[in-house]
C-alpha positions in Angstrom: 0.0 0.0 0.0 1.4 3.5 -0.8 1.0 6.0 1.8 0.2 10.0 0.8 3.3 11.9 1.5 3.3 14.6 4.1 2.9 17.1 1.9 -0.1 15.6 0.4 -1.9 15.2 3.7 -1.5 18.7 4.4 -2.9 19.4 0.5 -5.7 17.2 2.3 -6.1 18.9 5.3 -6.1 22.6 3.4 -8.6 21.0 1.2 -5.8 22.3 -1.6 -5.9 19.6 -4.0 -8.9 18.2 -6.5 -12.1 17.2 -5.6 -10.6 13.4 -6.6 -8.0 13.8 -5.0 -9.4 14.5 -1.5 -11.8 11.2 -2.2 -9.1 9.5 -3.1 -6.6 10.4 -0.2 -10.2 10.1 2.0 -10.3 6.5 1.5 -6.9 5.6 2.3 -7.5 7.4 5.6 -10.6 5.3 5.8 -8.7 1.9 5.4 -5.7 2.9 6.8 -5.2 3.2 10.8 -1.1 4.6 10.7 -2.8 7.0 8.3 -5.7 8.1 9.9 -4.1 8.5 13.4 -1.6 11.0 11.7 -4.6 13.1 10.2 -6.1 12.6 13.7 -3.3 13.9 15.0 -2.5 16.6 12.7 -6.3 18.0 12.8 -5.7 18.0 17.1 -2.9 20.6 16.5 -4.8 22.8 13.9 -7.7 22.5 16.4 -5.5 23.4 19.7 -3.5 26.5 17.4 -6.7 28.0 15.9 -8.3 28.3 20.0 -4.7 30.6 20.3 -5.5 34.4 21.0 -2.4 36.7 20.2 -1.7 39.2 23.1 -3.1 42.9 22.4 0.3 44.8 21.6 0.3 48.5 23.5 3.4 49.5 21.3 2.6 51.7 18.4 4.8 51.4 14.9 7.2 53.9 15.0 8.9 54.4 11.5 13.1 54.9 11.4 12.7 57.8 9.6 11.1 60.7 11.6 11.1 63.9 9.4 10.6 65.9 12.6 14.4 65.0 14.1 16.0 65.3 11.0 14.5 68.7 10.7 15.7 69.7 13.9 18.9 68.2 13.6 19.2 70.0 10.0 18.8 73.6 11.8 21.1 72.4 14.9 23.3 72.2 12.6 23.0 75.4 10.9 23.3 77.2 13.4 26.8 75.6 14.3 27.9 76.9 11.3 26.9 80.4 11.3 
């Protein structure tokens, strides 16, 4: 019996492969218990990841280039030089 690669399991799991394909890879699951207990398995950690809740961030973006210092730091330096 040849197994679905990794790869092709995740195809099945995405549900990003054919409509055959997913039948096809379905029935091996269905007849095969090493199979089956790896999509098992697999499904378990896309169910346990997808409960995860990212932790509200309080830090704003702050982009490296502030016009505001290099405006002051242009007339700092002008006046240096006068």
């Amino acid at each position: 019996m040849k197994h679905p690669s990794n790869e092709d399991w995740l195809s099945f799991l995405y549900e990003e492969c054919s409509t055959e394909q997913l039948k096809s890879w379905d029935r091996h699951r269905q007849e095969c218990p090493q199979c089956a207990q790896l999509v098992d398995q697999w499904r378990e950690s896309q169910r346990i990841l997808s409960k995860w809740e990212l932790a509200p961030t309080f830090r704003r973006y702050r982009p490296a280039f502030r016009p505001h210092v290099w405006a002051i730091a242009a007339v700092a330096l002008s006046l240096i030089h006068i």
